[in-house]
Backbone as numpy.savetxt, mean C-alpha at the origin, in Angstrom:
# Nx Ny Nz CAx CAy CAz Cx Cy Cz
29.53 4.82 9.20 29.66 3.45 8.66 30.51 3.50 7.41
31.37 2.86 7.22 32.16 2.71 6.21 31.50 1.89 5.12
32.06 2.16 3.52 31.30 1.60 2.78 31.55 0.05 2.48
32.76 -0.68 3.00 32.50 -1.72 3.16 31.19 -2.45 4.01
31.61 -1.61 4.97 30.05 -2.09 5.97 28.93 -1.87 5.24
28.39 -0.69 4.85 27.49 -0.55 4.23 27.10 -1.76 2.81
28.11 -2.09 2.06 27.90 -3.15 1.24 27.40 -4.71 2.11
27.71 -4.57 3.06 27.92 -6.12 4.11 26.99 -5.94 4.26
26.01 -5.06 4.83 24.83 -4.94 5.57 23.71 -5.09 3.95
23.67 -4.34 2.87 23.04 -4.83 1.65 23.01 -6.33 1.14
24.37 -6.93 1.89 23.97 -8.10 0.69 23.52 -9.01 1.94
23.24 -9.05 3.26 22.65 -9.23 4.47 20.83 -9.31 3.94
20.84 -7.67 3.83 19.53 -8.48 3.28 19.21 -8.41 2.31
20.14 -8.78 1.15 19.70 -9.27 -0.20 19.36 -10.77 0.03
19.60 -11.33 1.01 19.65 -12.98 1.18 18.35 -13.52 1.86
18.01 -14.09 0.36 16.55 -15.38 0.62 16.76 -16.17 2.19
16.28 -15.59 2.68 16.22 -16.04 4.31 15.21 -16.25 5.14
14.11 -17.55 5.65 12.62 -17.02 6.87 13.47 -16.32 7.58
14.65 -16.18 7.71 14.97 -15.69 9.50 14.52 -13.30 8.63
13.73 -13.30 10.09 13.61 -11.96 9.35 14.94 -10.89 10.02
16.09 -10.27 9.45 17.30 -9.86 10.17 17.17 -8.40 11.02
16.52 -8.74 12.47 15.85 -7.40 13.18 17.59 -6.50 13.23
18.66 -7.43 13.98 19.96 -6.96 14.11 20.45 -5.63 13.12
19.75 -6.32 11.29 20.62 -5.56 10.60 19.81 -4.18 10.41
18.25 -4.44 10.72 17.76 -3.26 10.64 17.95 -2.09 11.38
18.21 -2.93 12.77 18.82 -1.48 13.94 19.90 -1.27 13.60
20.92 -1.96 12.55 21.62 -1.27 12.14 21.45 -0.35 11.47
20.49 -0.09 10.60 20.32 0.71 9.35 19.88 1.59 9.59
18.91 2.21 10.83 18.56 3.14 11.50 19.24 4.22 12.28
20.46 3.41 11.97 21.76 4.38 12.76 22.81 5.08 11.45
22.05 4.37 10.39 23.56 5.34 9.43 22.63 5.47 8.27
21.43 5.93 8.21 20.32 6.85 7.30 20.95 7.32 6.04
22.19 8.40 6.57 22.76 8.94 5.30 23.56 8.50 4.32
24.29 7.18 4.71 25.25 6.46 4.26 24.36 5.16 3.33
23.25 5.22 3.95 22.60 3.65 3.38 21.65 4.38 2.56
21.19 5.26 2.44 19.95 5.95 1.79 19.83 5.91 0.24
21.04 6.31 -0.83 21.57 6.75 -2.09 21.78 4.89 -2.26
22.30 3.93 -1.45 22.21 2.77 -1.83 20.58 1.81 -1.62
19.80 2.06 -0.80 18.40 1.76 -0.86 17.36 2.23 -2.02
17.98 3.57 -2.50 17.18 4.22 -3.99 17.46 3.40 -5.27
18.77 2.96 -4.86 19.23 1.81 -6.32 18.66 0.98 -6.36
18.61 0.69 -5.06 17.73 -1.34 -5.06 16.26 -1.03 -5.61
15.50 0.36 -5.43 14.34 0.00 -5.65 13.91 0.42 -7.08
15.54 1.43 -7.55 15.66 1.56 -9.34 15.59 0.60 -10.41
16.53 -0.51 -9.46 16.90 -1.84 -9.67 15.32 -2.19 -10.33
14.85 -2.56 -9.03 13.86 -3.17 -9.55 12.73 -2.45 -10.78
12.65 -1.30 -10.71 12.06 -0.70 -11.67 12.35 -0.70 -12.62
13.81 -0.88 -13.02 14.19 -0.77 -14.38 14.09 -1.85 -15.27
14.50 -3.31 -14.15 14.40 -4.78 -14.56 14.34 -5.59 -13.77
12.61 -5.46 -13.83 12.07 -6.22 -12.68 11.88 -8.06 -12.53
12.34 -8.38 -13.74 12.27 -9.47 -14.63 13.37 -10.34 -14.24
14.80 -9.17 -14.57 15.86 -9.78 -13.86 15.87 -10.09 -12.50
15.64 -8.67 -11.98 15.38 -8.82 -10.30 15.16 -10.54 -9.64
13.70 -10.62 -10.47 13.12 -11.59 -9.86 13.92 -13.55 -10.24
14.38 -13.15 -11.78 15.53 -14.49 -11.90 16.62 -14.73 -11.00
17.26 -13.66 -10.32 18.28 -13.26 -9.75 18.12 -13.72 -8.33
16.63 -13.76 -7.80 16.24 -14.41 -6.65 16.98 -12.94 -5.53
16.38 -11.61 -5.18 17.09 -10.94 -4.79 15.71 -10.84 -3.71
16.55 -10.15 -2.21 15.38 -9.59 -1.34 15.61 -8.52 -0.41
16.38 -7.60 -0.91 17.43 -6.27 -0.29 16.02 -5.31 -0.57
15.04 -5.64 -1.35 14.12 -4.57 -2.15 13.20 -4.57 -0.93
13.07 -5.38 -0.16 11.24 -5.65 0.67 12.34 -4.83 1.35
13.29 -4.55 2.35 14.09 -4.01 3.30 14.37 -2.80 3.03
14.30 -2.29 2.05 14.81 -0.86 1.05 13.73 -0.18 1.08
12.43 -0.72 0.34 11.16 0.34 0.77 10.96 0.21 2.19
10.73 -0.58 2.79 9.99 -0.26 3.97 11.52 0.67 4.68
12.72 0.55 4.84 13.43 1.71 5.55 13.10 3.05 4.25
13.30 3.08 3.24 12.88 4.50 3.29 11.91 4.98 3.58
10.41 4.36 3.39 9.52 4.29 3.83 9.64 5.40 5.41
10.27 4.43 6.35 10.45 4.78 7.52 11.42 6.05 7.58
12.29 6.35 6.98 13.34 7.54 6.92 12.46 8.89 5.96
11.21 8.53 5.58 10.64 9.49 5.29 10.91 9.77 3.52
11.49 8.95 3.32 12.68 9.95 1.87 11.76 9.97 1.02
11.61 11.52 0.18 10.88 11.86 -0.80 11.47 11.43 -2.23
12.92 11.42 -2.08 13.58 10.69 -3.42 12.97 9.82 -3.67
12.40 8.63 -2.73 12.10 7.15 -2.63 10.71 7.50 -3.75
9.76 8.39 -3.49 8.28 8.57 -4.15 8.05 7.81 -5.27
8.76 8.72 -6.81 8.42 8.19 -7.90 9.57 7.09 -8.06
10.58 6.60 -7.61 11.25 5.57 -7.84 10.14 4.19 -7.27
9.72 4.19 -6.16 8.26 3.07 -5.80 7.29 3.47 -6.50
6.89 4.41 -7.15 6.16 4.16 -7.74 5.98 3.61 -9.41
6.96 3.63 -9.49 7.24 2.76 -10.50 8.13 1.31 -10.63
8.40 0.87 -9.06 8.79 -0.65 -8.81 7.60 -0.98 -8.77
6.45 -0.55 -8.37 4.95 -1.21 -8.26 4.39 -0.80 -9.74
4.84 -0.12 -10.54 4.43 -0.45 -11.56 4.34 -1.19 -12.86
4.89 -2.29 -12.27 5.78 -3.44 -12.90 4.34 -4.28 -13.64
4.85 -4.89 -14.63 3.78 -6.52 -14.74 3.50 -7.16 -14.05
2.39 -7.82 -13.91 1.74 -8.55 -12.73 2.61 -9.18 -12.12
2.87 -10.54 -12.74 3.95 -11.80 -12.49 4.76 -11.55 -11.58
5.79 -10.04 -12.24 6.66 -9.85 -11.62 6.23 -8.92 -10.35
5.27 -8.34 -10.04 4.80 -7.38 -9.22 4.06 -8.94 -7.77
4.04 -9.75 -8.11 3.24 -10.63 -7.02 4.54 -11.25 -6.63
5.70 -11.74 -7.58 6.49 -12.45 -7.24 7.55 -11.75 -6.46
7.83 -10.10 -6.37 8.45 -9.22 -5.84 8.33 -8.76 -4.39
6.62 -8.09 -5.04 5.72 -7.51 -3.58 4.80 -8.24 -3.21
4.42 -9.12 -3.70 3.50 -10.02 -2.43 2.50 -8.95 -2.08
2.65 -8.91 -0.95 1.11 -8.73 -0.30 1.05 -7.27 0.16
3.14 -6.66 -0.04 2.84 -5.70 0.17 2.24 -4.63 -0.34
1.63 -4.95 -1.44 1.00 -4.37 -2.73 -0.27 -3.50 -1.40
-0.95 -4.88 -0.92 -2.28 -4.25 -0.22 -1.94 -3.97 0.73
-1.20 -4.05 1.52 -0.75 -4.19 2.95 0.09 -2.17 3.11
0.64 -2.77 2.83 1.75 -1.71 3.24 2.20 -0.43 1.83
1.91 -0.60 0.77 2.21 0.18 -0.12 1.22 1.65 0.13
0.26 1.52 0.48 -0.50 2.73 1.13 0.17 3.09 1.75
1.32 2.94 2.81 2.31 4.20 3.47 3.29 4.35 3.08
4.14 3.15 1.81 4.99 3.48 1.55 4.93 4.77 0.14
3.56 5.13 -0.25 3.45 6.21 -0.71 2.93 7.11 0.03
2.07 7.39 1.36 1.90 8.54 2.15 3.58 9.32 3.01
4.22 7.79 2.78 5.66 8.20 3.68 6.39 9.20 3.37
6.47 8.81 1.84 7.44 9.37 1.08 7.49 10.61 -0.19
5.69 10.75 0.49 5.17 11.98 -0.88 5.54 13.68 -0.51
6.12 13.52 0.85 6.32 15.04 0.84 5.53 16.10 0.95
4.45 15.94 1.23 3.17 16.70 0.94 2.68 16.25 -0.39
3.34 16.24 -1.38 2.31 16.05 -2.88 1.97 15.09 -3.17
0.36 15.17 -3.64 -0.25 13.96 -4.05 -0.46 13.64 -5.33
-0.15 14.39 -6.06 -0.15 14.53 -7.53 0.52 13.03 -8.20
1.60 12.62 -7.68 2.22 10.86 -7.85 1.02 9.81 -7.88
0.92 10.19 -6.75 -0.37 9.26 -6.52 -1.40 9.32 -6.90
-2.45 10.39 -7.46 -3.33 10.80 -8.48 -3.12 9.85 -9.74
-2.23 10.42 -9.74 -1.51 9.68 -11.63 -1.08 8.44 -11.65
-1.00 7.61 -10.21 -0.85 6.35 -10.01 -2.20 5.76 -10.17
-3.33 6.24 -9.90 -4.27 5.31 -9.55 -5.09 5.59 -10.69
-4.82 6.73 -11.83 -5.43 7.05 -12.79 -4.88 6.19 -13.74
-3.48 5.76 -13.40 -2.64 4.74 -14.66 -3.45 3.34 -14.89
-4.22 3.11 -16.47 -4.87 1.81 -16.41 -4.22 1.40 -16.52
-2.68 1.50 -16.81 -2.08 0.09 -17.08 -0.86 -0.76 -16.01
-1.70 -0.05 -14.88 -1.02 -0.83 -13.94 -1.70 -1.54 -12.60
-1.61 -2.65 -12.50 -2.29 -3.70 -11.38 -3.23 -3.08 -10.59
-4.29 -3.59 -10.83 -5.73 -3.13 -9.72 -5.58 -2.73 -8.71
-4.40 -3.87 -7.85 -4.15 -3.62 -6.94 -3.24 -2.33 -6.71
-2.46 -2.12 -7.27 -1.80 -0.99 -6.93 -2.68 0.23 -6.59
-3.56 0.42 -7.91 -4.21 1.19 -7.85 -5.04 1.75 -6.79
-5.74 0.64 -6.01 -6.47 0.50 -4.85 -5.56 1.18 -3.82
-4.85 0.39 -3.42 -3.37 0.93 -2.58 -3.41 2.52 -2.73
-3.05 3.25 -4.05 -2.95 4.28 -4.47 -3.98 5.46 -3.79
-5.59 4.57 -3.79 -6.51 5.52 -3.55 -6.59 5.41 -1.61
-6.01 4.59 -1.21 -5.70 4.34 0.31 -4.68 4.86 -0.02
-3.70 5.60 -0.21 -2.62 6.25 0.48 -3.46 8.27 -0.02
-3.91 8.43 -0.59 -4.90 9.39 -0.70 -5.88 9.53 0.91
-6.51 8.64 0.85 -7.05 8.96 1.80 -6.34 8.34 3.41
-5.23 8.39 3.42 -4.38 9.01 4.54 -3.87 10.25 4.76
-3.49 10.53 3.39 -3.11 12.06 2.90 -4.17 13.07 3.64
-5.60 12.87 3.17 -7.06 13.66 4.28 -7.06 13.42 5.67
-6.78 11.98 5.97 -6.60 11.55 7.25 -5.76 12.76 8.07
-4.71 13.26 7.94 -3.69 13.72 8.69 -3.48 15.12 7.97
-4.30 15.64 7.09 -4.50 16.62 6.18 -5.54 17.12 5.91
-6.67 17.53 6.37 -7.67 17.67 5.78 -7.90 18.30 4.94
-7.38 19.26 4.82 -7.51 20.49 3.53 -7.49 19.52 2.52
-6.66 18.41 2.35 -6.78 17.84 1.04 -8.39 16.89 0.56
-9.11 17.20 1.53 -10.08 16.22 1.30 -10.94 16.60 0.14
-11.31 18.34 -0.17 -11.88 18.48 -1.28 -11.25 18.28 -2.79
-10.26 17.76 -2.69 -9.37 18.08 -3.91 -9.65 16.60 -4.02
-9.67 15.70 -3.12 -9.63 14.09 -3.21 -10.87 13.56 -3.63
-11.67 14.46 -2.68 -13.23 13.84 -3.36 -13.57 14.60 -4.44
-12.92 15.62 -4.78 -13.29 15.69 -6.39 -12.55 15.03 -7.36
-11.63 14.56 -7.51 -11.06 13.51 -7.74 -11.22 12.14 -7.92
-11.89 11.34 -6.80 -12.68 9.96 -6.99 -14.01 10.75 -8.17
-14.57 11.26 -7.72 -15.73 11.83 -8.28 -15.45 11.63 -9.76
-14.80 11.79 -10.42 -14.53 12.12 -11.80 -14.04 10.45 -11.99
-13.82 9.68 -11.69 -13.25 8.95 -11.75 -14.44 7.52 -12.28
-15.57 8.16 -11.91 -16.42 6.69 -12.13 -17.60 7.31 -13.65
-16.58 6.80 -14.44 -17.00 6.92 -15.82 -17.42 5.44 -16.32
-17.06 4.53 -15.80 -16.89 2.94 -16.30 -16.23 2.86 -16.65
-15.52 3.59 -17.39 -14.29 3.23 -18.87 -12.67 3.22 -17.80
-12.74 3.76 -16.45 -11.44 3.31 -16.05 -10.82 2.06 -15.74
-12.23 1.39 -15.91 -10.89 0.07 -15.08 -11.83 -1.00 -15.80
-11.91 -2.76 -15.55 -12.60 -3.61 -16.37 -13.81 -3.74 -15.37
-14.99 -3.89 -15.81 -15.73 -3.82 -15.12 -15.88 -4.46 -13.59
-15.34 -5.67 -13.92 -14.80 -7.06 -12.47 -13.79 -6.47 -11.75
-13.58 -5.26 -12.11 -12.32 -4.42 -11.18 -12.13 -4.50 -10.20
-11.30 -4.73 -8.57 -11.59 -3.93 -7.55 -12.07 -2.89 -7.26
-11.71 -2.13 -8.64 -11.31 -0.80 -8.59 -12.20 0.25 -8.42
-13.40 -0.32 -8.21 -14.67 0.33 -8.46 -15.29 0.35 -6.88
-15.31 -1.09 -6.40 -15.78 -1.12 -4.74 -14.58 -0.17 -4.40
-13.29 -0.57 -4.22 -12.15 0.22 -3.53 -12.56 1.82 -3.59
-12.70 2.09 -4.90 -12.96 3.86 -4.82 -14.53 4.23 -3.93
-15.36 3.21 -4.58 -16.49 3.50 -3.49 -16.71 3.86 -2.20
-15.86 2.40 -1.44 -15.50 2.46 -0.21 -14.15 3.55 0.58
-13.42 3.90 -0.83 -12.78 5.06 -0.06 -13.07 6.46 0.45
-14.44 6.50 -0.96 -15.17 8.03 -0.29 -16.27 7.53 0.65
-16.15 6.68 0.92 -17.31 6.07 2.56 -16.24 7.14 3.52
-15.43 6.43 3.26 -14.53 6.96 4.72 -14.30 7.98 4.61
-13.97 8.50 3.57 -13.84 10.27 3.18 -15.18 10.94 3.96
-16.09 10.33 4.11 -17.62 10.58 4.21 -18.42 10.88 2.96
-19.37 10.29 2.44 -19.79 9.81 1.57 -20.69 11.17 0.57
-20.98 11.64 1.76 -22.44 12.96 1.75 -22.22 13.45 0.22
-21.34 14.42 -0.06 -21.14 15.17 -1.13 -21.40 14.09 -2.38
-21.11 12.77 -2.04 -20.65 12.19 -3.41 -21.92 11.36 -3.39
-22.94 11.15 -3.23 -24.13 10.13 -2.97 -24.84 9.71 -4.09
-24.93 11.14 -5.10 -25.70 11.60 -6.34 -24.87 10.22 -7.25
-23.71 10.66 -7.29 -22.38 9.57 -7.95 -22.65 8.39 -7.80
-22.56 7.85 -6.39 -22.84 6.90 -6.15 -23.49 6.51 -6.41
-24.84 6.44 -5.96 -26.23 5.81 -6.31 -26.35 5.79 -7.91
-25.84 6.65 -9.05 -26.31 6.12 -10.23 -25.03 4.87 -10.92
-23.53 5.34 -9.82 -22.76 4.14 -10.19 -23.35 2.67 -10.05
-24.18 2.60 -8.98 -24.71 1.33 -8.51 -25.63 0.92 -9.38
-26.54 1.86 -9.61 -27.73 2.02 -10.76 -27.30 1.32 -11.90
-25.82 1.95 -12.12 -25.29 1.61 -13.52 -24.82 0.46 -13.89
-24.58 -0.30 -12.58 -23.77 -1.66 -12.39 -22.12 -1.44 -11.98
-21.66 -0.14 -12.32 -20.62 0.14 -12.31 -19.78 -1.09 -11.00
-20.26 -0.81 -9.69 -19.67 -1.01 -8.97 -20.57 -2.63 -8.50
-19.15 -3.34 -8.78 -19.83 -5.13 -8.60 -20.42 -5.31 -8.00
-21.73 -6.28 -7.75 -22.35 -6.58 -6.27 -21.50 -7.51 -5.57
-21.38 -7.21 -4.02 -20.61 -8.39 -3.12 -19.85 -7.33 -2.78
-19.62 -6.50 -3.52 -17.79 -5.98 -2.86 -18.62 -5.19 -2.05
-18.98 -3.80 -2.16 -19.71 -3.19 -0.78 -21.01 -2.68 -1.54
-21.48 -3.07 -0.53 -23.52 -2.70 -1.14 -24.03 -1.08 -1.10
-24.87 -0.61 -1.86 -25.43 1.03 -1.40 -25.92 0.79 -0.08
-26.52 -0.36 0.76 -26.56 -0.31 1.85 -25.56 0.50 2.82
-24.39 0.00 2.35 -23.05 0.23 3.26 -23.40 1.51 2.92
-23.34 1.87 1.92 -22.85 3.25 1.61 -23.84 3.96 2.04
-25.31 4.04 2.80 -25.88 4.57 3.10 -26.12 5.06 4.96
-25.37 3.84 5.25 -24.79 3.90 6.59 -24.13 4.41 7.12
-22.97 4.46 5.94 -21.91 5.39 6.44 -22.24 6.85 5.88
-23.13 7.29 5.39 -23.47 8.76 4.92 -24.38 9.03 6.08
-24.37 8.38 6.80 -25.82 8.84 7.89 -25.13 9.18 9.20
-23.60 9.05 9.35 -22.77 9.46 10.50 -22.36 11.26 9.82
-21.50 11.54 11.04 -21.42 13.15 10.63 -20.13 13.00 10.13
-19.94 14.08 9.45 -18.69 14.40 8.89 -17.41 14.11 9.78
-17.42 15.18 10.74 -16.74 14.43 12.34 -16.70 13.18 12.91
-17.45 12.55 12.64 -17.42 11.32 12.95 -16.66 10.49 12.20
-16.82 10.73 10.75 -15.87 9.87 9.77 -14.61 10.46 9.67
-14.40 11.83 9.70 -12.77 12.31 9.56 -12.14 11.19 10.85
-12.63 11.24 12.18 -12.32 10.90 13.27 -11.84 9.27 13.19
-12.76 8.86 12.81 -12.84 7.39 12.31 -11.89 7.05 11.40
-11.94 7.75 10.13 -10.37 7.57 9.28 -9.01 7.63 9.95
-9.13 8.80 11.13 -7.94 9.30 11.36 -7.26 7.76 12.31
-8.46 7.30 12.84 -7.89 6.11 13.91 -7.37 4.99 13.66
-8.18 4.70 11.94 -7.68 3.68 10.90 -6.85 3.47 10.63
-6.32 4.68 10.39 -5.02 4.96 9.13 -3.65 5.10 10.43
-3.79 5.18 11.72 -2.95 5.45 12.45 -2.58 3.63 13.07
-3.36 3.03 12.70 -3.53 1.50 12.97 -2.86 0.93 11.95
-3.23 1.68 10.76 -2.27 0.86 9.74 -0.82 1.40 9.77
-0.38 2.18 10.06 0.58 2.79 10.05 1.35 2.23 11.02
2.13 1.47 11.45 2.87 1.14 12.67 4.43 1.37 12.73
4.36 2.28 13.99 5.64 3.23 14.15 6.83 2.54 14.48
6.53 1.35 14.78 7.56 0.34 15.41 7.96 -0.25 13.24
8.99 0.13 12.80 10.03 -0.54 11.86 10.04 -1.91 11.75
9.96 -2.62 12.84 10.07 -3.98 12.87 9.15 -4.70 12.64
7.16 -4.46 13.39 6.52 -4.78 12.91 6.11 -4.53 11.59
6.70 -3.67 10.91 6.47 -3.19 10.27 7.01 -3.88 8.59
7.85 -4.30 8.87 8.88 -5.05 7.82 8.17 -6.83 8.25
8.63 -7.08 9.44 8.66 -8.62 10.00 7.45 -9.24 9.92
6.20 -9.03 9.46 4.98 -9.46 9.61 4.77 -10.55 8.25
6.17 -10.01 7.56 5.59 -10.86 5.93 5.90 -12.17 6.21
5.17 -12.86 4.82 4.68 -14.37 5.19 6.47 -15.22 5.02
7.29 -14.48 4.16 8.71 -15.04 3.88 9.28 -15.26 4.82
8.49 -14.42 6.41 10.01 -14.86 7.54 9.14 -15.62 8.58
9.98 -16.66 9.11 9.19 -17.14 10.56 9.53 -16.24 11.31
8.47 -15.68 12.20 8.51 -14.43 13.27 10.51 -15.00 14.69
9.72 -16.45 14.69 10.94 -16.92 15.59 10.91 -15.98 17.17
11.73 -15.78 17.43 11.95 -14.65 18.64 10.97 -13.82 19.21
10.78 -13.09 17.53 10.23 -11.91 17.65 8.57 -11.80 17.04
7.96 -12.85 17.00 6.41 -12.90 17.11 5.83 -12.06 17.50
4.70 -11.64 16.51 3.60 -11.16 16.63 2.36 -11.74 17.13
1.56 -11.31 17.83 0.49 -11.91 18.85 0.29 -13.04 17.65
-0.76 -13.99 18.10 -0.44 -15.34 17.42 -1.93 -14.82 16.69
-2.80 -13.74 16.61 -3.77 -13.64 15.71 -3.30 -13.02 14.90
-2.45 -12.22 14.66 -1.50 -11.65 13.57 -0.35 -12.49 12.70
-0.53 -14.13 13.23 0.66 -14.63 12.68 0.57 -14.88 11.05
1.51 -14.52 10.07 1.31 -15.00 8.95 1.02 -16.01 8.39
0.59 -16.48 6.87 0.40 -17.49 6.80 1.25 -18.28 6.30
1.42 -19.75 6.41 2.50 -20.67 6.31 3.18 -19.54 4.94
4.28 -20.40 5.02 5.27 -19.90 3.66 5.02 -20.25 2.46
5.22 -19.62 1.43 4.83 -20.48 0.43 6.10 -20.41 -0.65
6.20 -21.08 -1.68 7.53 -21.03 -2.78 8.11 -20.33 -1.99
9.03 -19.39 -2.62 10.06 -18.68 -2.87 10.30 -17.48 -1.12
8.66 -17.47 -1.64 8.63 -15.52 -0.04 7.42 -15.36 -0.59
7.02 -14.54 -1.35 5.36 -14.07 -0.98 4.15 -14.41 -1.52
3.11 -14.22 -1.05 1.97 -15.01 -1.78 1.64 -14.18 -2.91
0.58 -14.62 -3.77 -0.36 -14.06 -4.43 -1.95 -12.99 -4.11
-1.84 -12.68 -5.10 -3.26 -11.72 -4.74 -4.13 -12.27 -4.33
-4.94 -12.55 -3.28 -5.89 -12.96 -2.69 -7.27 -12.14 -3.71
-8.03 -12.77 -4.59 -9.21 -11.90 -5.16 -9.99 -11.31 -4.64
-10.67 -12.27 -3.04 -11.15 -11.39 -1.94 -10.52 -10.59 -1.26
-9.79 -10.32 -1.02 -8.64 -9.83 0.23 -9.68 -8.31 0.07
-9.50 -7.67 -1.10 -9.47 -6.79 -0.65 -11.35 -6.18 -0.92
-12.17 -7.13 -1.32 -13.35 -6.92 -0.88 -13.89 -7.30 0.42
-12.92 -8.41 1.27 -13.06 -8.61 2.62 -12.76 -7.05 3.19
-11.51 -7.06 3.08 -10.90 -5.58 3.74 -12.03 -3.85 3.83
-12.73 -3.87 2.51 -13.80 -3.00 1.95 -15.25 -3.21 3.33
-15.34 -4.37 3.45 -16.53 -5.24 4.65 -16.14 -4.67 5.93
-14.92 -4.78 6.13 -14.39 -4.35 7.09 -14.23 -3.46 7.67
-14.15 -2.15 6.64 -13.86 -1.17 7.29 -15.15 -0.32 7.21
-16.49 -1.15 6.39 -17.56 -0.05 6.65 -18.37 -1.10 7.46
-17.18 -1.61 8.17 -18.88 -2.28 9.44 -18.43 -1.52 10.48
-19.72 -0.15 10.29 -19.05 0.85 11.62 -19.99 0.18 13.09
């Protein structure tokens, strides 16, 4: 691909558009090496001035992570992880929903084996709950498809519930709870039960009930169970994968109509849903 093309095809989907552009993506799948060093900028871009980004009305960035995402690229790692580490405002008005949705693979995609990014992502207080959450779901995909990493992970959450990490109304507290559910809970129970004791972890988001349910399956059972999760969230098809957000009408290329997004709203993406992701927590420990 020549670099005129390559510029044509960027400012393609830099453009505020519902139509979601499947055409330009099978393009982009065919010239990896040529588009790659220009997809790292867009998402520098946004890291550096995310402020501007968002005055500028730009949308080359939702198309940029999710293909590197998909091309695997480890360059991509700490450059997303610091477009998601933006200020709120600009982090809802950017990524939308892919904050909860999809940022869990666009850091398992692109970590290379190391989780150490992501450790230090979800340990960072000063960046969006949500990210954080995200952060501790792309961890436990990392075990999912890794297991060796699982003792290093659950010692890790483990240390983590001091109170003093996050505000008490946190997600951040059910999310880690419910992530060593799925990890399997066993080792960490002692933790648990005095986090709950402590108030640490809100009532509503997931109960010691849950958490006692899911400690009562076998170890095998929950690696197994993660592994089927995380392969559900993960979808190998590029297209569903990008096209599901609420900014494009599906048109053509629809997703079953229980998957359809929700109406559009301003600009392209919604806001943080406050439940979303204590619904999501309900969800995944109703075994």
């Amino acid at each position: 691909m020549s670099a005129p093309d390559v510029q044509t095809l960027l400012a393609r989907f830099d453009q505020l558009t519902d139509t979601y552009m499947r055409d330009e993506v099978d393009q982009a799948l065919h010239c990896q090496q040529e588009l790659t060093p220009h997809l790292l900028k867009i998402i520098e871009t946004v890291a550096e001035n995310p402020l501007i980004y968002c005055l500028e009305g730009h949308n080359a960035h939702v198309y940029a992570a999710s293909l590197l995402s998909h091309f695997c690229e480890p360059a991509a790692h700490l450059p997303l992880i610091r477009a998601f580490s933006i200020p709120e405002e600009q982090l809802v008005d950017l990524w939308g929903d892919m904050t909860t949705e999809t940022l869990p693979t666009l850091l398992y995609r692109t970590c290379n084996g190391s989780i150490e990014a992501i450790k230090n992502l979800v340990n960072n207080r000063e960046v969006d709950q949500y990210v954080r959450c995200a952060a501790m779901e792309a961890l436990s995909y990392a075990v999912a498809f890794h297991p060796f990493h699982r003792d290093e992970v659950v010692r890790f959450f483990q240390g983590l519930f001091t109170g003093e990490e996050a505000a008490r109304d946190s997600h951040f507290w059910g999310n880690l709870t419910a992530t060593l559910c799925d990890l399997h809970p066993g080792d960490s129970m002692a933790i648990i039960r005095t986090a709950f004791a402590e108030g640490i972890v809100p009532p509503g988001f997931i109960s010691l009930e849950n958490v006692e349910e899911a400690n009562k399956r076998s170890m095998e059972a929950a690696m197994d169970h993660l592994l089927t999760w995380v392969k559900a969230r993960m979808p190998a098809d590029i297209h569903a994968y990008i096209s599901w957000f609420a900014e494009f009408h599906q048109q053509d290329h629809e997703q079953p109509a229980a998957k359809k997004p929700a109406p559009k709203k301003d600009k392209k993406k919604g806001s943080h849903d406050p439940q979303k992701a204590a619904k999501k927590v309900r969800k995944k420990n109703k075994r």
